[in-house]
N, C-alpha and C positions, 0 to 999 in steps of 0.2 A: 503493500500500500504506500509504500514508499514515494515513486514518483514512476513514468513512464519516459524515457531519456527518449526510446527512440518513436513513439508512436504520434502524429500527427492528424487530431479527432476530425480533422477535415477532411482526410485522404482517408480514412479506414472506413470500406464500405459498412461491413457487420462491426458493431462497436465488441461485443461479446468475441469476435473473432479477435481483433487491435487486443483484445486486455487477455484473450489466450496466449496469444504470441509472446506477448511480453514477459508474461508470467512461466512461460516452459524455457526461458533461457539461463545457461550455468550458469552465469556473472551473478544474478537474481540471485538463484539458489544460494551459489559459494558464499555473499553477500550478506542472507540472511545467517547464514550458519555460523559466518565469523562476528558478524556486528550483537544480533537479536537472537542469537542460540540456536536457532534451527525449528523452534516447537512454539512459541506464540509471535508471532508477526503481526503485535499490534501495538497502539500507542502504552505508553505504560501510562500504571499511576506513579507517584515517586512518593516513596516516606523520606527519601533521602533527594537533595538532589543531584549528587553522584553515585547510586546507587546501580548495581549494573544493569544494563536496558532490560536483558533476558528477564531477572527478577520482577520488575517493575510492570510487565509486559505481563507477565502471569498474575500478577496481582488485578488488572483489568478482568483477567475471567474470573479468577475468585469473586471480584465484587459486583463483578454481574450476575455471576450464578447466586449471592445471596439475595439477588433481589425474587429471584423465582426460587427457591430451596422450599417453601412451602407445597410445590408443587412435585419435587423432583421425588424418585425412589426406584425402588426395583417394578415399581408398577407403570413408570411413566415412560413416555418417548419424547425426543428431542429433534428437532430438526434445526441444524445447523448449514444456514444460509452462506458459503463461500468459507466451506471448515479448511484452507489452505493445507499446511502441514497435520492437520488434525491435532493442535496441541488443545482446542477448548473442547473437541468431542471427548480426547480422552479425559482428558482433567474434569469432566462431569459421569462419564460411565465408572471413573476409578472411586468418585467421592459417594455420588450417590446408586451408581448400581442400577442406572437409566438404561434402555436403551438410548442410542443414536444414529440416526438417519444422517451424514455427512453429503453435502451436493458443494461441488465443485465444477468449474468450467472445465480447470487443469488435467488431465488423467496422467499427465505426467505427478503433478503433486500426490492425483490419489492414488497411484501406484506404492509412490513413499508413505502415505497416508495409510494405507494396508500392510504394506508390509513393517512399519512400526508398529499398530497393533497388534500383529500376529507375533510379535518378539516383546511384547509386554503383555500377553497374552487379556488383551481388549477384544481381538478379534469378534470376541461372540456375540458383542456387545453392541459394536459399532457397522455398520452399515455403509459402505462409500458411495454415493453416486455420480456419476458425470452427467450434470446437468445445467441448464440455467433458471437465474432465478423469476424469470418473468414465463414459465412456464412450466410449473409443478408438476413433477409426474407422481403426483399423491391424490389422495379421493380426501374429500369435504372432510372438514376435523378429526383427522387422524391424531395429529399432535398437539400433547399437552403443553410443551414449550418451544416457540419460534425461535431461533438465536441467530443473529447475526454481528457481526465486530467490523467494524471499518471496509465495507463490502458495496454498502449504498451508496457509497461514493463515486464507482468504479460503473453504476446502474445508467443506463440512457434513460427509462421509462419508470423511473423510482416508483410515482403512483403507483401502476399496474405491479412492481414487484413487492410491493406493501399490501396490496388486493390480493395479488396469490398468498401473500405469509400467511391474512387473514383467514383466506378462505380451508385452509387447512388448517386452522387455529380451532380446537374442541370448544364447544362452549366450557367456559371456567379458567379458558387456557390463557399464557400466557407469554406475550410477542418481547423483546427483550434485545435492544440494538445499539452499537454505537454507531458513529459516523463525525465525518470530517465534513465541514458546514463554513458557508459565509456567514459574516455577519444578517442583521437584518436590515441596510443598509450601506452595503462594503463600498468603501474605494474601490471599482473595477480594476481600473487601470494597473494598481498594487497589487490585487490580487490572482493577478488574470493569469500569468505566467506560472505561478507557483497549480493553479485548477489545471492549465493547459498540460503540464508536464502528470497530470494524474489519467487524461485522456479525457477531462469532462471541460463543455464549452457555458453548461449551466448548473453551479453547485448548489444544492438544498440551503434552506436555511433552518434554523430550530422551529420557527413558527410554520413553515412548510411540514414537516411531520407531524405537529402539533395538531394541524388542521388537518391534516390526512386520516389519522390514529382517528379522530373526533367522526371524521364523515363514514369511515370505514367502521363503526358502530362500537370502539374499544371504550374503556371506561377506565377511570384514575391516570387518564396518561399523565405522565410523569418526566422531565427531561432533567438530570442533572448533568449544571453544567461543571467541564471539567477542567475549563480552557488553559487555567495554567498550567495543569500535569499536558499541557500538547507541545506549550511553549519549552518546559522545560524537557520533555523528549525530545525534540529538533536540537535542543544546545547539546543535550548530550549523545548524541548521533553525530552531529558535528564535529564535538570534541574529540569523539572515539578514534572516527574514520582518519579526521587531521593528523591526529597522536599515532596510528598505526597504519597510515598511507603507507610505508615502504613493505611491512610484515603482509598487508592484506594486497600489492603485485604478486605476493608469492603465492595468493590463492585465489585470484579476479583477473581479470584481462587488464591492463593499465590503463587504458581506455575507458573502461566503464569504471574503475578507481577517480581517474579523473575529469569522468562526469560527475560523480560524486561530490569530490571536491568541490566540483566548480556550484553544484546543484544545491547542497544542503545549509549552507550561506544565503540563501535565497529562502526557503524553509526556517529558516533561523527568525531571521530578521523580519519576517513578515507575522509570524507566532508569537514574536517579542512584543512586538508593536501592538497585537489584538488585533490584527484583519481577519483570523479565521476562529474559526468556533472547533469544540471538540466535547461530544459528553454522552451521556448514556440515558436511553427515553425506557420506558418500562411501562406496559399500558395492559389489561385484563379483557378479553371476549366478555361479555355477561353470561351467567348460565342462566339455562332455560330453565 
């Protein structure tokens, strides 16, 4: 969720094809594995603000999963909306004993994505799908919890992929997302470069989901916002990359090291500033 160095949202016919591509390339992988650990690839929260990314990154699923942990157990199922590496399927099948339903565009990821859980012996538990998410291959309320992390972002037709979450959302169930967001009012111009490099030409805002959750019939939506643990994930993505540019040529093409470089300065500064938003919304089906 980092950024999209080489994809240009003008040129890529299928948007879902443009965020495939990008996502099945080594530099990505190598990328994730050296900076973000390999297993959550998402923004962190920070207790610390040098605290390591990987840690901080898992603490976001921890604390999304206690927003639905009322809901979760060996009786429930999960559907996770763009499970990349699969670090938040497993960290909810291992806590609570869920199943989970994993969709992915990747099948390069969900290949890693399976064959992790069969070596932590998740397997039975978890589910991989290659799929997208603006067309569910699931029947009417199957699942008890919708989850998605930093995935809406990446979406051309957001509504429509919030209508599928819901439509397979049990009554009682419960939808549970983060996302990277403009303000409600942004500087275009400022922020425009940092949205282009994600591959989107129009980014949500908080009161866009707000109002989405409300017409798509959910109840108690909820967004907490998180914005300074986003600011301070960019500084320390930043710092990491600067401080071990020569260690990570020896594991990334120099190339995309040094888009890196040039990229996350840009990321920084615009997160420091408050142009982008970051935070976690939480909202209930009603039951019948």
């Amino acid at each position: 969720m980092i950024d999209t160095p080489d994809n240009d949202p003008t040129a890529a016919p299928d948007h879902d094809d443009a965020t495939r591509r990008y996502y099945e390339t080594g530099d990505v992988d190598a990328f994730y594995d050296a900076v973000w650990g390999g297993e959550d690839i998402h923004v962190g929260i920070y207790a610390e603000g040098d605290e390591p990314i990987a840690e901080a990154s898992h603490r976001t699923v921890e604390h999304a999963a206690d927003k639905v942990a009322d809901l979760l157990g060996p009786h429930a199922t999960v559907l996770d909306l763009g499970s990349g590496y699969g670090g938040s399927a497993r960290a909810l099948a291992a806590r609570f004993g869920c199943r989970v339903v994993a969709l992915d565009l990747s099948e390069s990821h969900n290949r890693r994505h399976r064959a992790t859980n069969a070596q932590r012996g998740l397997d039975g538990l978890i589910e991989v799908v290659t799929d997208s998410l603006n067309d569910l291959p699931h029947e009417d309320g199957r699942f008890d919890v919708v989850w998605s992390l930093e995935v809406l972002c990446h979406v051309e037709d957001r509504a429509d992929a919030l209508s599928e979450a819901v439509r397979v959302l049990r009554p009682g169930g419960a939808l549970v997302f983060s996302d990277i967001m403009a303000p409600e009012e942004p500087p275009a111009e400022a922020v425009r470069p940092a949205f282009a490099r994600l591959g989107v030409q129009t980014p949500a805002t908080p009161d866009f989901y707000l109002r989405q959750l409300s017409e798509l019939g959910l109840k108690g939506a909820d967004f907490e916002d998180r914005t300074a643990d986003l600011a301070t994930h960019y500084a320390r993505l930043d710092e990491d990359v600067h401080r071990r540019a020569a260690e990570l040529r020896d594991r990334i093409s120099p190339a995309y090291v040094d888009d890196l470089l040039a990229n996350l300065p840009l990321w920084t500064d615009v997160t420091r500033r408050g142009l982008l938003r970051w935070g976690l919304f939480h909202a209930r089906r009603p039951a019948v």
